[in-house]
Every structure is written in C-alpha cells, then in structure tokens.
VEXDREN-2710 file (C-alpha; in Angstrom, 1 decimal):
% VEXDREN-2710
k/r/px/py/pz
1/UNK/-35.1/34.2/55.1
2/UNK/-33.0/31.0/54.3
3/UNK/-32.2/33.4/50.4
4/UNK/-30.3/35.9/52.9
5/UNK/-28.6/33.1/54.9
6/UNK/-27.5/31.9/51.5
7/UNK/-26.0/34.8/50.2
8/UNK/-24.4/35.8/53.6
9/UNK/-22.2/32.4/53.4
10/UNK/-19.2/32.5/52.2
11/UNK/-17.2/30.0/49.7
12/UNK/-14.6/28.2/51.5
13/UNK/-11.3/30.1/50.2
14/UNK/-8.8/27.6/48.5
15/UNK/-6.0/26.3/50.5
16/UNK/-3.0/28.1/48.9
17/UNK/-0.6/25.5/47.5
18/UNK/3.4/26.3/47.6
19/UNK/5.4/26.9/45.0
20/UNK/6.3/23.6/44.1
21/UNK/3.4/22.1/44.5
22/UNK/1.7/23.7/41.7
23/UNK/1.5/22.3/38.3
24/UNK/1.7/25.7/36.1
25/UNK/5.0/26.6/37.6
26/UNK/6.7/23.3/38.1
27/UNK/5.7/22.6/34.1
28/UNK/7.2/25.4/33.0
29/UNK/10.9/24.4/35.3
30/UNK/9.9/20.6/33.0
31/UNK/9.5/22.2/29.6
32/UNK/13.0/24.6/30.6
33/UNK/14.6/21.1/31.3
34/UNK/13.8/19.4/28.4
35/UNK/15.0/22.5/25.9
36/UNK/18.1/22.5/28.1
37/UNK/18.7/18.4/27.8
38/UNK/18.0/19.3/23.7
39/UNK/20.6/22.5/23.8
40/UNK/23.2/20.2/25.9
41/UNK/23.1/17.2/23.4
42/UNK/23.4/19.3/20.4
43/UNK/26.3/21.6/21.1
44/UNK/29.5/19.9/19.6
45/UNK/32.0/21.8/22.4
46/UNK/32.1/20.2/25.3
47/UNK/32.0/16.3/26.0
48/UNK/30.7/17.1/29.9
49/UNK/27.5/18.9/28.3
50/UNK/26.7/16.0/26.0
51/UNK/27.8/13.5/28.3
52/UNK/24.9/14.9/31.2
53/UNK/22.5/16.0/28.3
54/UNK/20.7/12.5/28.2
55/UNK/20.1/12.7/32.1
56/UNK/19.0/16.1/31.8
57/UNK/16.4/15.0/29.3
58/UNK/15.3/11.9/31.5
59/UNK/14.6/14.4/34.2
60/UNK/12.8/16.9/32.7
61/UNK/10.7/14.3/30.8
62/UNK/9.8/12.8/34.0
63/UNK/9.4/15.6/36.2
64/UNK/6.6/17.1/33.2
65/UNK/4.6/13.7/33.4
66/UNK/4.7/13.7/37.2
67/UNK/3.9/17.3/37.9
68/UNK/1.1/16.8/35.0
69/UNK/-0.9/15.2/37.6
70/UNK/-0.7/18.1/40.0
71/UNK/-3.7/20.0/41.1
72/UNK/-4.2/23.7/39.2
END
C-alpha cells in the first residue's frame, strides 16, 4: 500500500524563475557585453566608442561573475 502512495505523489514542480533571474540567459547578455566592450575599444573611428568601451567591458565583466552565481 505505502509503494502506491509513493508513486501517486507528485514532485513538487520548480518555481519558474523570470527572465532575468536566470543564469543561462543573463550569461549570454555578459559574454554579448564583453565582445561589444572588445569591438568598441578596437575600432579606430570614433572617439565616443572607445571612450565608453572600457565601461562597457567593466560591466559585462561584472555582470558575468555576478549572474555566475545564479541558480540554473
């Protein structure tokens, strides 16, 4: 008897976790970032680029290491 209460249970679903609070996503917008920062301070056209490309690159850089620690 206590085999068919087992089976008849369910698994607690999973809480489903917005958009931006989910590490596969949010990695992806870090890595994007960083290639941007890298495209931005290597372009010899515009000062304004360069000028922001360090900043860019300090953002996406820390955004990767904080979402990092997101759950899956």
């Amino acid at each position: 008897m206590s085999h068919l209460i087992e089976t008849r249970t369910r698994t607690p679903a999973r809480p489903k976790r917005m958009f931006f609070l989910r590490r596969g996503p949010m990695e992806n917008i870090a890595t994007v970032l960083i290639g941007l920062g890298f495209l931005m301070l290597f372009q010899p056209f515009l000062l304004v680029l360069y000028t922001y490309s360090l900043v860019t690159l300090l953002l996406g850089t820390v955004m990767f290491i904080i979402v990092s620690k997101f759950p899956e």
